[in-house]
C-alpha angles and dihedrals in degrees: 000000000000092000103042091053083043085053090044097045086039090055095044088051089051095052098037086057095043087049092048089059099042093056080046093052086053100051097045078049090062092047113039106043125191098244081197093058116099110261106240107248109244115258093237097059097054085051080058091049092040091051092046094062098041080062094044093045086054092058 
């Protein structure tokens, strides 16, 4: 009984810290950017894109 409740407490531990640095990675993410990363292209301009060869395609 005493190991079981040692193996539970010892795997809650390990997730709660792992989830810890992962919410921390993400933060330091947000701040500190990679200026060399690619910057994502903005969803509204692939629905233009999108748009503009349907009409192309019609004609």
């Amino acid at each position: 009984m005493e190991m079981s409740l040692l193996i539970i407490a010892a795997l809650l531990y390990l997730g709660l810290a792992l989830g810890f640095i992962l919410v921390v990675d993400n933060l330091v993410g947000l701040v500190f950017r990679d200026p060399r990363a690619p910057a994502p292209l903005p969803f509204f301009h692939i629905g233009r894109a999108l748009v503009a060869s349907q009409k192309l395609y019609r004609k």
